[in-house]
N, C-alpha and C positions, 0 to 999 in steps of 0.2 A: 504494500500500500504506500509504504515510505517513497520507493520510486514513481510513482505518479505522482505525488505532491509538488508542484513546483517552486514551492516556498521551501520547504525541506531541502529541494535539489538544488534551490540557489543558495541557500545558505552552505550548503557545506560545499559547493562551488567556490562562495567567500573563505571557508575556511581552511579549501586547497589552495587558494591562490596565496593565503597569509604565510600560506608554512614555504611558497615557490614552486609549487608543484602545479606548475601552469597549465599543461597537455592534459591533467585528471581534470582541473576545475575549468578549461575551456570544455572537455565533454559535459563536467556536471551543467555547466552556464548551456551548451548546446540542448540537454535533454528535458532542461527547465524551458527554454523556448519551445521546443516544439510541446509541450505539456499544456503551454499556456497559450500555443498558436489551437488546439485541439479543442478549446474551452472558448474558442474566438476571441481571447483578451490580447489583441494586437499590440496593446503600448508596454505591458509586460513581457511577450515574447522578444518585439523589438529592445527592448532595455536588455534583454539576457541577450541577445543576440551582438549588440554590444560590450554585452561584458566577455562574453567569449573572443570578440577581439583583441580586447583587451590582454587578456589572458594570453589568446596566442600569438601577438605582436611581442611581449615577454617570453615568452618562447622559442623565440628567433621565426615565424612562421607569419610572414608579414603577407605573402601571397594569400593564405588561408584568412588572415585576419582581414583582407580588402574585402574578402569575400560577406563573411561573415555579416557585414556590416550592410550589403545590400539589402536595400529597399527599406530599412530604420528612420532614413531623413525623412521620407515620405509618409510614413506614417505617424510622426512625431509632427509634423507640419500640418497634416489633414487634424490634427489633432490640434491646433493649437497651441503645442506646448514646444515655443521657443528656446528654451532651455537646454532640455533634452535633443532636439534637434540639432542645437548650435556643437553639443555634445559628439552625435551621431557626424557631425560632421568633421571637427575634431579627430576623430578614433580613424575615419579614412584617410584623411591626412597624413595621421602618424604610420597609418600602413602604405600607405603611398609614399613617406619617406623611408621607410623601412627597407621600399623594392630601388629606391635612391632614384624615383621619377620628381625630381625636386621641381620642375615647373607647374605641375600638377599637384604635388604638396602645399606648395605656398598658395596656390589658387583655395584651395580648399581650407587652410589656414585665415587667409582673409574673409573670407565667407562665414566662417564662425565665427570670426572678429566682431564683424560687421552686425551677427547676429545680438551676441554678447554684447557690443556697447548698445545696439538698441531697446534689450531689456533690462539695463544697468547693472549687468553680471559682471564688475570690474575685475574680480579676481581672475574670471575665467578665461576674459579676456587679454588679463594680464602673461598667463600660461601660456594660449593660441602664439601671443605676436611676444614672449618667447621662444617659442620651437619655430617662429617664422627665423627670427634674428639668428637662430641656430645652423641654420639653414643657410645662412646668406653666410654667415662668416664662413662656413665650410665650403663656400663658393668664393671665398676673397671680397666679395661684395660690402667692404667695409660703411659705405653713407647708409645702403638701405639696412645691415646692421645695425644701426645707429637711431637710424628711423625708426626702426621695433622695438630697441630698446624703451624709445624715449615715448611711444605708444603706448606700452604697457606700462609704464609709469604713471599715465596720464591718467586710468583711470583704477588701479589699485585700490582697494580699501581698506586694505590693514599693510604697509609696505612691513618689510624685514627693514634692520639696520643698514644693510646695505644700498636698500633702494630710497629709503631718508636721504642718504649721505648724495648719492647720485641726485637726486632732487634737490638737494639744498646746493652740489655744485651748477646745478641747469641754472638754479634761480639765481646764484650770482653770479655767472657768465662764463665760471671757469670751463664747466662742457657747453657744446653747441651739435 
């Protein structure tokens, strides 16, 4: 009975992925979507369906993880829920950086951006237009580096010490 539960199966999906055991908890995250895709609860399946890439993007299995993540933006959107959406779009990104199609990464990185600053999700958006600036430096693209930095700062809502200090050199001119 325990394996048709989908709440059951993601949970200890969560509890494979805590210990690293990514390939068990993206099956557990796989077998909780289709559990919850059988009960027609689409925004649940899609969310495990994401967490599964999750999972196998940490797994080294970034092909598997693009997959994964199909057709989630869409039903996250039909859905209303911006958030999770901006999420689902994220998650392809990082598997599209994963397979090192970095034009297609950054595309889909700003898209979430874009999504994030418009529901005032600053942190999340702070994280997206990180893995953009990550991205660019590993391309030598030092200004648009810079650029993302100085984006994800913008809209931060708890910064670390670090990102203080960077803000307090923006604001008196020493960075540009």
């Amino acid at each position: 009975m325990d394996q048709l539960n989908p709440t059951s199966l993601a949970d200890k999906g969560k509890q494979e992925y805590e210990k690293g055991k990514y390939l068990a908890a993206a099956d557990l995250f796989s077998q909780a979507a289709q559990t919850y895709a059988s009960t027609q609860d689409e925004l649940n399946a899609a969310e495990m369906k994401n967490n599964q890439s999750v999972a196998l993007l940490q797994a080294g299995n970034a092909k598997e993880a693009l997959q994964a993540t199909d057709g989630t933006e869409e039903i996250f959107q039909k859905a209303g829920d911006l958030k999770r959406q901006g999420i689902a779009i994220s998650n392809r990104a990082a598997a599209l950086e994963g397979l090192k199609k970095w034009d297609e990464a950054l595309a889909e990185y700003d898209r979430a951006a874009s999504l994030f600053e418009q529901i005032s999700e600053g942190d999340m958006h702070s994280i997206v237009r990180n893995a953009s600036a990550n991205i660019h430096l590993k391309r030598g693209r030092i200004t648009d580096t810079q650029m993302d930095v100085y984006d994800s700062l913008r809209l931060v809502k708890k910064p670390t010490l670090i990102q203080r200090f960077i803000k307090f050199l923006m604001r008196i001119g020493l960075v540009r």
